[in-house]
N, C-alpha and C positions, 0 to 999 in steps of 0.2 A: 683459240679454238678454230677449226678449219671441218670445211663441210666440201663435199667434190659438187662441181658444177654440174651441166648434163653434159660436157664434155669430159667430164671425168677429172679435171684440173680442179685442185685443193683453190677454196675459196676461202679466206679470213673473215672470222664472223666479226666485227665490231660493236663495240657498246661505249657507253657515256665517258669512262675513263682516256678509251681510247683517243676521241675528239679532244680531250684537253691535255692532251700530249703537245708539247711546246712542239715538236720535230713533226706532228700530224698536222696542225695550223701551220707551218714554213711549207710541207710540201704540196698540201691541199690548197690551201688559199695564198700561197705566196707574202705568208705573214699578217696577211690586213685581217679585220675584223669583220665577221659578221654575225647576224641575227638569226635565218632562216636561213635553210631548212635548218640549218645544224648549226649552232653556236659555235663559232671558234671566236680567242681572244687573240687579241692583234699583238703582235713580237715589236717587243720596238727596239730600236737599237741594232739594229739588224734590216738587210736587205738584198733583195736577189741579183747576182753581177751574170748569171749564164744560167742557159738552161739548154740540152738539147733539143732538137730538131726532131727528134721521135714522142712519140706518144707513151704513157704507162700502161698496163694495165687494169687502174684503177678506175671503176665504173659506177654510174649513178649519180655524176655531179655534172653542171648543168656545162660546164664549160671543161677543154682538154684539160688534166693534167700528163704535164712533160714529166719525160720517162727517169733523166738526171737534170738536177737542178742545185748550184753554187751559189750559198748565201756567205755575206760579209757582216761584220761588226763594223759598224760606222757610228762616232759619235753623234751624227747629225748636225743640223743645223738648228741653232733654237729662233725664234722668231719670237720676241716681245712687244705687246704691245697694252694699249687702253681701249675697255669699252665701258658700257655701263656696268654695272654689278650686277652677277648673275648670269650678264647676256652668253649666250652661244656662242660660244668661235669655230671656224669650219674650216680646214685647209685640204681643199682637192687638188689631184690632177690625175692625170692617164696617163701609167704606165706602158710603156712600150720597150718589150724587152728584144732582145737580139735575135730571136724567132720569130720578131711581129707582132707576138702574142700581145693584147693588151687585157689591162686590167685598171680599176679604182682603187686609188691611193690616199686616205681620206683620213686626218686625223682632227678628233675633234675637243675642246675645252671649255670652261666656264670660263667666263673673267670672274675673279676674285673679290672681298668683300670692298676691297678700291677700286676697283676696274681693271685689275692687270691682271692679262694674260699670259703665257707661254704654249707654244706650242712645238712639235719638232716635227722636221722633214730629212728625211733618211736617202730621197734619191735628189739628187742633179736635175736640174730643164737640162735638156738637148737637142741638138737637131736629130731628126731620125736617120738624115745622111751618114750618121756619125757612127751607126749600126752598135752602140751601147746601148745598156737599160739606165732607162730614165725615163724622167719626165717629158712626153714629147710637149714641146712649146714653152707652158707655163704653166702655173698651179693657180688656182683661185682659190681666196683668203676671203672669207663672209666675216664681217661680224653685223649681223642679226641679219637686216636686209640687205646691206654697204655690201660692197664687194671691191675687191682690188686685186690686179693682176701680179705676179711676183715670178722674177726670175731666181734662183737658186744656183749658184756654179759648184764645180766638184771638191773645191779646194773648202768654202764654205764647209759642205757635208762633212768632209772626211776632217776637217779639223776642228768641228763644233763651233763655229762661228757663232755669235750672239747677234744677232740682227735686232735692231734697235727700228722699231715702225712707229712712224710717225702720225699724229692724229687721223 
């Protein structure tokens, strides 16, 4: 349904469905997941290689979305590993895509009634010299307090690598 602006331009009304549109999370939040304002569910398996250099016209969210934006199918990288049962696992980094644009890349798990984890990472580390979307640097891996630093390469990503972590 559409309503005209004060400029007279057709505005798209949006409602609840709308937001849990898999293709509304890829162009809105670049797949990841969030809480507030607006729930979107994070796409996995999937990840953004381009985005133009212009802006959209879609308004009212806190940060630009870009006007075209090129998402791939990647199996990802799985990362395994041990914590306590129950604990938290948390795998961050920041996004920096070909625009500059950045963004949080965050995926999170329990470990299991043994301790074991899995988790997946869909982008690359990279240098930002590199003018690809990835990871700039490296991703950081919690589990509960721990932290550890992880580099990720693109061949990893795109062929599903099972990464085997050690205590």
């Amino acid at each position: 349904m559409t309503k005209p602006d004060e400029t007279g331009r057709p505005v798209w009304e949006t409602g609840e469905k709308f937001f849990k549109l898999v293709q509304t999370g890829l162009y809105m939040m670049d797949g990841q997941s969030a809480q507030s304002p607006i729930p979107f569910k994070g796409v996995g398996g999937v990840r953004l290689v381009y985005e133009s250099p212009s802006a959209s016209d879609v308004r009212g969210f806190a940060g630009e979305v870009k006007q075209f934006k090129v998402f791939e199918r990647v199996k990802g990288a799985r990362l395994v590993g041990r914590a306590r049962p129950g604990e938290k696992v948390v795998l961050a980094g920041t996004v920096v895509t070909n625009q500059g644009r950045a963004f949080q890349a965050i995926r999170e798990t329990t470990a299991d009634s043994t301790g074991r984890f899995v988790v997946e990472a869909w982008y690359p580390t990279v240098n930002q010299g590199e003018f690809k979307t990835g990871v700039n640097g490296a991703y950081m891996l919690r589990i509960g307090s721990a932290g550890k630093v992880l580099l990720i390469s693109e061949d990893e990503v795109i062929n599903g690598a099972v990464l085997e972590l050690g205590g």
